[in-house]
C-alpha positions as CSV (number, residue, x, y, z in Angstrom):
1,X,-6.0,17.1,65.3
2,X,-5.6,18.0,61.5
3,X,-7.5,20.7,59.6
4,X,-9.5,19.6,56.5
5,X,-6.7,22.1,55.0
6,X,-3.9,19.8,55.5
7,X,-5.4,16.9,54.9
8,X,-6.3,18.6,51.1
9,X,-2.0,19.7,51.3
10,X,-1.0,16.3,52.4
11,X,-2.9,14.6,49.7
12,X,-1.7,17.1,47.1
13,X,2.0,16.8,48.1
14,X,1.9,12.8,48.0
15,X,0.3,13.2,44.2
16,X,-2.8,11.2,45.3
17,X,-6.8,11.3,44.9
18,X,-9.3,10.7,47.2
19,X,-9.3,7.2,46.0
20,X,-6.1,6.4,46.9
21,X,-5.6,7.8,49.9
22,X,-8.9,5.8,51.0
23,X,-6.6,3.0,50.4
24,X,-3.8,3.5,51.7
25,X,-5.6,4.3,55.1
26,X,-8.2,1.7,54.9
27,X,-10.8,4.3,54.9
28,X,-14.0,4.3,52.6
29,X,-13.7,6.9,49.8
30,X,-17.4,9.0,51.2
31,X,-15.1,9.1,55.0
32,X,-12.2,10.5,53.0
33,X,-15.0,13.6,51.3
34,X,-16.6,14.2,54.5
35,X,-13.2,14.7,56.3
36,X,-11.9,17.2,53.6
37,X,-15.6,18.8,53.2
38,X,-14.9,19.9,56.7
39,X,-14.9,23.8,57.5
40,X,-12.0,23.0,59.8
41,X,-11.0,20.7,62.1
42,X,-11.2,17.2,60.4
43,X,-13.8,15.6,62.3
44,X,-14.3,11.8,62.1
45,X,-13.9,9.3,64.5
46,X,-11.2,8.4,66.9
47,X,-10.1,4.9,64.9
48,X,-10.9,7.0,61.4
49,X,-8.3,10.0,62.2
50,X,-5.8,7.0,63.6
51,X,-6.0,5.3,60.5
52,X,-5.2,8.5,58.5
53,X,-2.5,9.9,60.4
54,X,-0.6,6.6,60.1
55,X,-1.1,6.8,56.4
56,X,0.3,10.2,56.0
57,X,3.0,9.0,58.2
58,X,3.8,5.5,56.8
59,X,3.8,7.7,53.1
60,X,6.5,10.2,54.7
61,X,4.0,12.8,55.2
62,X,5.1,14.9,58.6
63,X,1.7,17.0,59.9
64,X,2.6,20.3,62.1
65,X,0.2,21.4,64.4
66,X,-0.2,25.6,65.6
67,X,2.4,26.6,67.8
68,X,4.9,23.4,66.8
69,X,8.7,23.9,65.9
70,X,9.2,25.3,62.0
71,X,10.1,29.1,60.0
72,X,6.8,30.5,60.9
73,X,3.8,30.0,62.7
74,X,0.6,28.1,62.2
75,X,-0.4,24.9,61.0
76,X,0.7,23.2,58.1
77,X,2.4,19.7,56.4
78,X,6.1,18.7,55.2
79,X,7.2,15.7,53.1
80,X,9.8,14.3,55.7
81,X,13.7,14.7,54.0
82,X,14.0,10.9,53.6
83,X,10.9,10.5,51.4
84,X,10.9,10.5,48.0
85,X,7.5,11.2,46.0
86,X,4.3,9.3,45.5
87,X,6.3,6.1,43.8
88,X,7.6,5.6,47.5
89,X,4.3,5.0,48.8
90,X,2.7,2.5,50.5
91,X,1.0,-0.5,48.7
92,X,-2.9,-1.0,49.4
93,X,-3.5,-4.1,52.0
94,X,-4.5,-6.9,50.5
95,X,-7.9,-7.1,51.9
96,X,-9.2,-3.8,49.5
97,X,-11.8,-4.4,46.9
98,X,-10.0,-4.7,43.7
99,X,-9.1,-1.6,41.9
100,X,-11.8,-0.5,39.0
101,X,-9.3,-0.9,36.4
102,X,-8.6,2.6,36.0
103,X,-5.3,3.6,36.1
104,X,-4.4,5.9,39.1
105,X,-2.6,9.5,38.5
106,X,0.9,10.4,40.2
């Protein structure tokens, strides 16, 4: 599980908004709000969190649970050492709505 938290982190570190990261994970942009409106623990369902994770991953976005290997304790997120920044990312699939025209910040 991820904490609405690291989710915000993980989006901030790949340069992204809420749009985008819809995108890249296939989600609707409302799931993306209600999963970072969370008090804590990201709450969504099992297909929905799936989807994410994979897009944090696939974007060289590394999530760290409590209690997992790093410097200190607690939760957090790391850009993976073989990633570059949000020009390495992903493209959208093909089956997204088209884009609104506006052009998307780094």
């Amino acid at each position: 599980m991820i904490t609405a938290a690291q989710l915000r982190a993980a989006r901030a570190l790949l340069g992204v908004d809420q749009r985008r990261l819809a995108e890249l994970s296939s989600l609707s942009v409302p799931t993306i709000q209600r999963m970072e409106a969370s008090e804590t623990m990201v709450r969504g369902n099992v297909d929905s969190l799936v989807k994410l994770i994979a897009a944090f991953d696939a974007a060289g976005i590394e999530m760290i649970d409590e209690g997992a290997a790093s410097h200190s304790q607690g939760r957090g997120v790391r850009l993976k050492s073989n990633s570059g920044s949000a020009q390495n990312l992903p493209s959208a699939r093909s089956d997204n709505k088209a884009s609104s025209g506006t052009r998307e910040r780094p």
